[in-house]
C-alpha positions in Angstrom: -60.8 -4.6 40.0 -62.5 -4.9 36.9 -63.6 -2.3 34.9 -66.4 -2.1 32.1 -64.7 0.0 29.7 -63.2 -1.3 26.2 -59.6 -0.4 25.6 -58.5 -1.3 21.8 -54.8 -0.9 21.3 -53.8 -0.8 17.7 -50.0 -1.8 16.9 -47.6 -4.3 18.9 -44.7 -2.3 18.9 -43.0 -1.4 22.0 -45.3 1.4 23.0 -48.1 -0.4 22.1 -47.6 -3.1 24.6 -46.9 -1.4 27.3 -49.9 0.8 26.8 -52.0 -2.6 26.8 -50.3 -3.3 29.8 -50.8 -0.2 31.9 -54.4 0.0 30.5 -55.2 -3.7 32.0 -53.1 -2.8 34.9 -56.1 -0.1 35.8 -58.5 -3.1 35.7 -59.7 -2.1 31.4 -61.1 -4.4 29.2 -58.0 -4.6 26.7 -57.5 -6.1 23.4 -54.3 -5.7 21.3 -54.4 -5.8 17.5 -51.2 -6.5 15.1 -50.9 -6.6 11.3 -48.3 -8.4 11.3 -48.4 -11.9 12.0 -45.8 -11.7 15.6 -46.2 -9.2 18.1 -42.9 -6.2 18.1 -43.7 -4.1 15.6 -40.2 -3.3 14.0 -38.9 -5.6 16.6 -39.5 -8.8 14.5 -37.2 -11.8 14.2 -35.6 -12.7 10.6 -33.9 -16.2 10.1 -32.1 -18.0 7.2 -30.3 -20.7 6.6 -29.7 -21.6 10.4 -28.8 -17.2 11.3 -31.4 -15.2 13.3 -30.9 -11.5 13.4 -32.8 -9.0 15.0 -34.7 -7.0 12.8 -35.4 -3.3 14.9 -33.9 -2.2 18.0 -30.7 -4.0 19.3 -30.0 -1.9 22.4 -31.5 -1.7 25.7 -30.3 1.5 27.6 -33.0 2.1 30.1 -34.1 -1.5 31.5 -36.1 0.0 34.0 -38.7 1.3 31.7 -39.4 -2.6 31.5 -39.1 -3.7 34.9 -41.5 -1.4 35.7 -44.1 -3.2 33.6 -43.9 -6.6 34.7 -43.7 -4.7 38.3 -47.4 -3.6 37.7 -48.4 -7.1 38.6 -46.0 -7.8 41.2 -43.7 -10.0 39.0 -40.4 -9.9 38.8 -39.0 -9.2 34.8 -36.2 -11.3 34.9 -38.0 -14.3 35.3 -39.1 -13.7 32.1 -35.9 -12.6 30.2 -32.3 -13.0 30.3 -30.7 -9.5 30.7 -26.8 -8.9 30.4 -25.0 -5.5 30.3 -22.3 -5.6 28.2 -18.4 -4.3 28.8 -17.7 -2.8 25.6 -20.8 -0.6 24.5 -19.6 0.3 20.8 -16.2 0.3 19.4 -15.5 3.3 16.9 -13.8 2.7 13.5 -12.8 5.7 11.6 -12.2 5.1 7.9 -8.7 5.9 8.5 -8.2 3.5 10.6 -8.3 5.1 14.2 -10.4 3.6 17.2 -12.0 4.1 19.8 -13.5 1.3 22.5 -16.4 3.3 24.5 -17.4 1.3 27.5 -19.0 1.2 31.3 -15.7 1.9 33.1 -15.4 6.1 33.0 -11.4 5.7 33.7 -11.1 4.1 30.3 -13.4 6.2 28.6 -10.7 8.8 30.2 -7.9 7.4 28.6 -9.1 6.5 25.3 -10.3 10.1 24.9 -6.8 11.0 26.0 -5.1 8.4 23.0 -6.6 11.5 20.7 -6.4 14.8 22.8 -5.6 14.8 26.9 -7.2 18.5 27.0 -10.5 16.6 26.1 -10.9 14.7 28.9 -11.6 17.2 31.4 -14.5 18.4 29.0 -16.0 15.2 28.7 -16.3 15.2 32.7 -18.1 18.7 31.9 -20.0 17.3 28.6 -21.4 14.7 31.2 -22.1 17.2 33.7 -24.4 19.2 31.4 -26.0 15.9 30.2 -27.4 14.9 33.8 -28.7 18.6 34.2 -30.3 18.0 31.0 -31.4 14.6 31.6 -33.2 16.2 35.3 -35.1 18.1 33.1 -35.9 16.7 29.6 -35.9 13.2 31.1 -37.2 13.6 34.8 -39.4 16.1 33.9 -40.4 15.7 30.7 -40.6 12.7 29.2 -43.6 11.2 30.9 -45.7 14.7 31.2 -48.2 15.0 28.8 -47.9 18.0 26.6 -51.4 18.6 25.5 -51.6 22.1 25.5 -48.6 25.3 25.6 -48.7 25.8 29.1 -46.9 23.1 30.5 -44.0 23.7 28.2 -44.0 27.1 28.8 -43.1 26.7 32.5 -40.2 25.1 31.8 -39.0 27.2 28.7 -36.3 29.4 31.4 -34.8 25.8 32.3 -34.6 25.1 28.3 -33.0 28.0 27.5 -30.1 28.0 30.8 -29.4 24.3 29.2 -29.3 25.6 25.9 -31.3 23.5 24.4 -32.3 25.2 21.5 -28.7 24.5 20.6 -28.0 21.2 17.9 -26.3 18.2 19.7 -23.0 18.6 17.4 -23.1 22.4 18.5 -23.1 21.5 22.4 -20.5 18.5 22.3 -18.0 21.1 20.3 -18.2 23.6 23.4 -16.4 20.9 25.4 -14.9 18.6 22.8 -12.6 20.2 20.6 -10.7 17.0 18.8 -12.8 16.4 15.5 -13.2 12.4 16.0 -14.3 12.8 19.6 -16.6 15.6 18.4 -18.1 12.7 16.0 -17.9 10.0 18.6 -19.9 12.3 21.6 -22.2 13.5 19.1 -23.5 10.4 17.3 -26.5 9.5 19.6 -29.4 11.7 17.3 -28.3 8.9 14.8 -29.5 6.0 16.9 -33.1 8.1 17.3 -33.2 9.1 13.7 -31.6 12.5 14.2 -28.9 14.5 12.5 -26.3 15.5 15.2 -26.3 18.8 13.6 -30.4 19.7 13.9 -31.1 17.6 16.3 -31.8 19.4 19.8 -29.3 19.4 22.4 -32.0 18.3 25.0 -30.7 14.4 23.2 -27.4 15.2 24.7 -28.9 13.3 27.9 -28.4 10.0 27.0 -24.8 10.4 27.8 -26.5 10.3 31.3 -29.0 7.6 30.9 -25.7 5.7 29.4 -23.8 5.8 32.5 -26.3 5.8 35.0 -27.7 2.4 33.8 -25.4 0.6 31.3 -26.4 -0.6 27.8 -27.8 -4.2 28.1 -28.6 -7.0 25.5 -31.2 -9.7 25.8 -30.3 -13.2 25.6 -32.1 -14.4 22.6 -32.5 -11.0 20.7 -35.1 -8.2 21.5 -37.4 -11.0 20.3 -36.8 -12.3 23.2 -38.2 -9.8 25.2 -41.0 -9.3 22.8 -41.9 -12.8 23.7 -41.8 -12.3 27.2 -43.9 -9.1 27.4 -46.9 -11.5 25.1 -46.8 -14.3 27.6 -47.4 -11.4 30.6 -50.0 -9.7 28.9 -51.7 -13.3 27.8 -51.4 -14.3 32.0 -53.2 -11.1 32.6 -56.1 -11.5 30.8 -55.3 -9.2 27.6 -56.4 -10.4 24.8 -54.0 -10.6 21.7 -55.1 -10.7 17.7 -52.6 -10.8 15.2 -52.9 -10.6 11.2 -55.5 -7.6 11.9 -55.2 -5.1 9.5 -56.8 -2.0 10.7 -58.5 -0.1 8.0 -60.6 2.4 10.0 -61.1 4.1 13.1 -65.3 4.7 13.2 -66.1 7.6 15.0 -69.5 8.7 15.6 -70.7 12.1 14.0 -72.9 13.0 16.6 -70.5 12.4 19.6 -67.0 12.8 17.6 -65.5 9.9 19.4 -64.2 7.1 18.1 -66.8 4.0 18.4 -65.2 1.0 16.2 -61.9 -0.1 14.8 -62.4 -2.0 11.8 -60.1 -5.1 10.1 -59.6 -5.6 6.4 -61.0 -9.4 6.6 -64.4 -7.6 7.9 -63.6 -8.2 12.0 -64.8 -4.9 14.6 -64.1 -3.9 17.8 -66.2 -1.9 19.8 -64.1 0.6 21.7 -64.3 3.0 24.3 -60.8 4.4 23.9 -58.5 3.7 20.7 -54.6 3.6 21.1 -52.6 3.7 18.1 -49.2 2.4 17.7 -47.6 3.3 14.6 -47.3 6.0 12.4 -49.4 9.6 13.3 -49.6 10.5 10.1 -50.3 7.2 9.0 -53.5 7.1 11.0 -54.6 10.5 10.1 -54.3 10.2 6.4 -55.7 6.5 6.2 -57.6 5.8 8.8 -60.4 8.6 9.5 -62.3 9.4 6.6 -64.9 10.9 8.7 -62.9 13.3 10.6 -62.2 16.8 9.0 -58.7 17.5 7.8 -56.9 19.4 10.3 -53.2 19.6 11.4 -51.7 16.9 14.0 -48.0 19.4 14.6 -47.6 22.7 14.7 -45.7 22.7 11.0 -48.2 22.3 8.3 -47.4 18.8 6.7 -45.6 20.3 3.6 -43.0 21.5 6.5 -43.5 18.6 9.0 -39.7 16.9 8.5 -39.0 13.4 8.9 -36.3 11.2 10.0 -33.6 9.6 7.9 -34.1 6.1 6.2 -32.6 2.8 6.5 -31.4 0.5 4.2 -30.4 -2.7 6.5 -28.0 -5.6 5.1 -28.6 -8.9 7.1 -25.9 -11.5 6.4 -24.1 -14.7 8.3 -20.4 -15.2 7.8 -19.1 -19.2 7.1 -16.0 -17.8 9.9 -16.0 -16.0 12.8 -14.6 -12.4 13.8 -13.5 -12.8 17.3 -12.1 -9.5 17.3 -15.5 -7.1 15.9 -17.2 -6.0 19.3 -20.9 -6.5 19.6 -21.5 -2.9 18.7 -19.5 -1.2 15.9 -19.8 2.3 14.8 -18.2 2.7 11.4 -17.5 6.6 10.3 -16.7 7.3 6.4 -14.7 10.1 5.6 -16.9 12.6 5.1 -19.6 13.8 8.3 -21.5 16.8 8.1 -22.0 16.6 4.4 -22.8 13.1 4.2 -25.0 13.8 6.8 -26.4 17.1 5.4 -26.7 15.1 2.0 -29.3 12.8 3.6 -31.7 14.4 5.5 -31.4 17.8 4.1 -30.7 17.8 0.4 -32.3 14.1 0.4 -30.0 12.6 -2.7 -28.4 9.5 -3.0 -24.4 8.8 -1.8 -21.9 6.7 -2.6 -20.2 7.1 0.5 -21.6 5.9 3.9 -21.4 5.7 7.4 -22.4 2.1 9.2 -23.6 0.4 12.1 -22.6 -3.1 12.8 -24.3 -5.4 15.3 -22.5 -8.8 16.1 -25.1 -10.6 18.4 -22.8 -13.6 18.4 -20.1 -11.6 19.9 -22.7 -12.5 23.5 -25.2 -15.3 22.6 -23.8 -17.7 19.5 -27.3 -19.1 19.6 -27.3 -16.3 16.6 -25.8 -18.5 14.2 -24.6 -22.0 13.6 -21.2 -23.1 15.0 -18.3 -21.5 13.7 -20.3 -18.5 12.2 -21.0 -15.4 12.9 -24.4 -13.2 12.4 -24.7 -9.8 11.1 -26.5 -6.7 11.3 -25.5 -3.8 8.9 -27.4 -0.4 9.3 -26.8 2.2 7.3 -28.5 6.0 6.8 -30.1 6.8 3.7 -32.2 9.4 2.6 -35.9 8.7 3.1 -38.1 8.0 0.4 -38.9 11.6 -0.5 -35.6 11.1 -1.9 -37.0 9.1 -5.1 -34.6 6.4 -5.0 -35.9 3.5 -6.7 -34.7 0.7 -4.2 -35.4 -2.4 -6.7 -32.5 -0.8 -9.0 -30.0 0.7 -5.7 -30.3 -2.1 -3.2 -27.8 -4.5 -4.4 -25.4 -2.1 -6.0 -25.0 -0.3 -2.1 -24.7 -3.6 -0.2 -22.2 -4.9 -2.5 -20.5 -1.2 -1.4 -21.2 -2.2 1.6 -19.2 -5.6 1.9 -17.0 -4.1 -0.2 -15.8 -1.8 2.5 -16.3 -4.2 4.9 -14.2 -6.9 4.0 -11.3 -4.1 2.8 -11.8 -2.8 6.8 -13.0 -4.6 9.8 -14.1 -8.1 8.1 -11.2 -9.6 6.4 -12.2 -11.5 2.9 -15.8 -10.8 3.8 -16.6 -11.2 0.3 -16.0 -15.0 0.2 -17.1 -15.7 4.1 -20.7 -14.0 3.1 -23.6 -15.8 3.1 -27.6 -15.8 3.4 -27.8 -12.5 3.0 -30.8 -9.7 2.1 -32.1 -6.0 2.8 -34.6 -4.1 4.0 -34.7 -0.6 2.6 -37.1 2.3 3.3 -39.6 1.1 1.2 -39.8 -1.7 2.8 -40.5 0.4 5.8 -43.2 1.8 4.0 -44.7 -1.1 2.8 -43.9 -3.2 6.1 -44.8 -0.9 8.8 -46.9 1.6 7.6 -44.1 4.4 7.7 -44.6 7.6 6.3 -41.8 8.5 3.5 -40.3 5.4 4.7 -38.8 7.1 7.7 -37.0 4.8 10.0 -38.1 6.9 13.0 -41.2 9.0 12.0 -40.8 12.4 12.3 -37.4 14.1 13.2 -36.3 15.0 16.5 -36.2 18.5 15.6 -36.4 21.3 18.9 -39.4 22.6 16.7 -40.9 19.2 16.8 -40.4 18.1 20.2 -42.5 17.9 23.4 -45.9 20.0 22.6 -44.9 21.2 19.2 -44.8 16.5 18.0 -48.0 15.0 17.2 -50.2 14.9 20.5 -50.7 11.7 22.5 -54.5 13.0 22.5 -56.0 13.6 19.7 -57.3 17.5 20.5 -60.9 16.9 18.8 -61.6 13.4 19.1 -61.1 12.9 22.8 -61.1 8.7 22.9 -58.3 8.7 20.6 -54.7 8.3 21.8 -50.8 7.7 20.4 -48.2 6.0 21.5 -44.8 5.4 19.3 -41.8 7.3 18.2 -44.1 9.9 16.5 -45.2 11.1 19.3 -44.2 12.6 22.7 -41.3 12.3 23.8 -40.0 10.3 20.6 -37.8 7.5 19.0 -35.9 5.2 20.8 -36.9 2.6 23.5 -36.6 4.4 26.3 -38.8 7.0 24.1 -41.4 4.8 22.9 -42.1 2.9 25.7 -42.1 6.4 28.1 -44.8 7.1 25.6 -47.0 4.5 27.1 -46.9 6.3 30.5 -47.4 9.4 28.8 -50.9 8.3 27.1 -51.7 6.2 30.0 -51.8 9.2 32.3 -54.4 11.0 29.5 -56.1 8.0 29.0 -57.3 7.2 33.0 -58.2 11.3 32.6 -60.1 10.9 30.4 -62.0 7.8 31.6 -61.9 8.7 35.2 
């Protein structure tokens, strides 16, 4: 059934469509604005010289997050996507040279643990053990509950505190894991979110659960892919879509304090009865409500507010292929907790790095022309708050980059390289509207989590929502796009 009321969601990321979907699911009026000229958000598609890469998020962990939307109008999602899960989920390369292949099959988790320590393997069956417990609460329970005031979260503070999660990741794996490069492998998750494994809370310690209780998948195509199969559902159901709209202001009215209009640099308005925004909190509050009184959006004032690493990513193709690189690589430098502490703590500059690799072409070879190979490298930097000048450090680290590469896991990389460029955080900044440049927005701190992150509500002006990895319950896919249920249950509140 129809309903009168105006929905105007602002951002195409992940959360943002499936917001617009579950809003025109409830029978709103729904119009989705993007900046940028395709629909994803940091999902976007690069291409050169004949080699596609995806450009954001790689991994698909909890496909049922997007079932569940096309299943809102009866339709079945893969009719719309080509979904495969994949044996070997990363592959971990140690500087040194040691390695371990993480995949689906627990028995040979069991024994690669047991190539590095045998005592470890019974407290990885415990490790995962705690990590379903912790998923029945910080998943089940709260990733889709709206935390708009204390309360809520104070029910469940006894349950917190049994799992210990006001304990770090890195602290919670080392009470069951007691070989230092399985303490590194079982710890890394944070990273994938934006987190350090040492600060991050332990409550991130379920996705050893969500891992194994659903697989990690890949879309045929690239996440693109599915990008472009969420637009044509929400284009058969009526929503309507306009891209290259740069929002420059939320218009609330003085009298009511709720938003009214949400205006586009070339002069275009929307009338709105409820405003979603998909992006950046902090973006939105600093740029886009002049009229509203500065208040605080966390419980941190901003000075303290911390954000999540940033990324410098090196897209290249290769003129040969490297049949034995899995589809997901994990590459760990020599040094951990101080490389680590050296990024989002002291915020400086290394030499030294840590990596991931993506190799679509070890699943679809639609990623690059015959005989090649694509490439995705990321690797954690410090976020802009670090001063960095990126036009000066960019080439100078990816040449360190294929440098170690080609010495390691890509033989003679330095003559198979080609079509290659960056993204670094300022291009984050400048691309997607991040604060600091943060690959993740802020960071998935215990003291920024749940009702202590920026609210999905806006606590004064009552028509104004968020969706996104700067909100409740964070970064991630299975984050962002929870998100969307999140403000969808405040949302038809609010309306009625």
């Amino acid at each position: 059934m129809e309903n009168a009321k105006n929905i105007v969601v602002i951002g195409a990321g992940f959360g943002g469509m499936a917001s617009a979907l579950r809003a025109r699911a409830q029978g709103y009026d729904v119009t989705l604005v993007e900046r940028l000229p395709a629909l994803g958000g940091r999902a976007q598609t690069f291409e050169k010289a004949g080699f596609k890469h995806d450009a954001g998020p790689t991994v698909i962990t909890a496909p049922f997050l997007f079932e569940e939307l096309f299943a809102l109008f009866n339709k079945d999602a893969y009719a719309y996507y080509d979904q495969v899960a994949l044996d070997t989920w990363y592959e971990f390369i140690f500087e040194d040279g040691a390695r371990f292949k993480y995949t689906g099959d627990l028995e040979h988790t069991f024994a690669e643990i047991g190539k590095f320590s045998e005592a470890d393997v019974d407290g990885y069956k415990r490790l995962l053990g705690i990590s379903e417990e912790i998923f029945n609460i910080g998943f089940s329970q709260l990733a889709a509950k709206p935390f708009t005031s204390f309360f809520p979260m104070l029910k469940l503070v006894p349950q917190l505190i049994r799992l210990k999660s006001y304990k770090t990741v890195f602290a919670l794996v080392t009470k069951y894991i007691k070989n230092p490069y399985l303490q590194k492998i079982f710890s890394i998750h944070p990273l994938l979110v934006g987190g350090n494994p040492y600060s991050t809370t332990s409550i991130y310690t379920l996705i050893h659960y969500l891992e194994r209780r659903w697989g990690i998948h890949f879309i045929m195509g690239g996440t693109s892919s599915l990008v472009a199969a969420l637009e044509k559902l929400m284009l058969e159901e009526g929503i309507r879509i306009e891209k290259n709209f740069d929002t420059t202001s939320i218009t609330t009215n003085p009298a009511t304090g709720k938003a009214e209009f949400v205006e586009c640099a070339d002069g275009r308005r929307l009338s709105a009865d409820a405003v979603i925004f998909n992006g950046d909190p902090s973006y939105a509050y600093e740029n886009l409500f002049d009229d509203l009184p500065k208040r605080p959006k966390t419980m941190k004032p901003a000075a303290l507010t911390q954000y999540s690493m940033g990324l410098y990513v090196l897209y290249f193709g290769t003129t040969t292929q490297y049949p034995g690189v899995a589809h997901h690589t994990i590459w760990l430098g020599k040094r951990h907790e101080e490389l680590l502490h050296d990024i989002f703590d002291k915020k400086i500059e290394t030499q030294d790095f840590s990596l991931y690799i993506h190799r679509p072409t070890a699943t679809d070879p639609s990623f690059a022309p015959e005989g090649c190979d694509s490439f995705y490298v990321l690797c954690p930097v410090a976020n802009l708050q670090s001063g960095v000048d990126w036009e000066v450090e960019g080439k100078p680290l990816r040449d360190r980059i294929v440098k170690t590469l080609s010495a390691t896991m890509l033989p003679n990389l330095e003559e198979h390289i080609t079509a290659d460029f960056w993204m670094t955080p300022k291009d984050f900044e400048t691309d997607y509207k991040s604060k600091w440049g943060a690959g993740f927005s802020i960071a998935p701190l215990f003291s920024q989590s749940a009702y202590f992150r920026y609210k999905n509500q806006d606590p004064t002006c009552k028509n104004v929502f968020f969706v996104g990895a700067g909100t409740h319950p964070g970064a991630g896919l299975p984050g962002v796009v929870s998100s969307a249920k999140v403000t969808h249950t405040l949302l038809t509140g609010y309306l009625g």
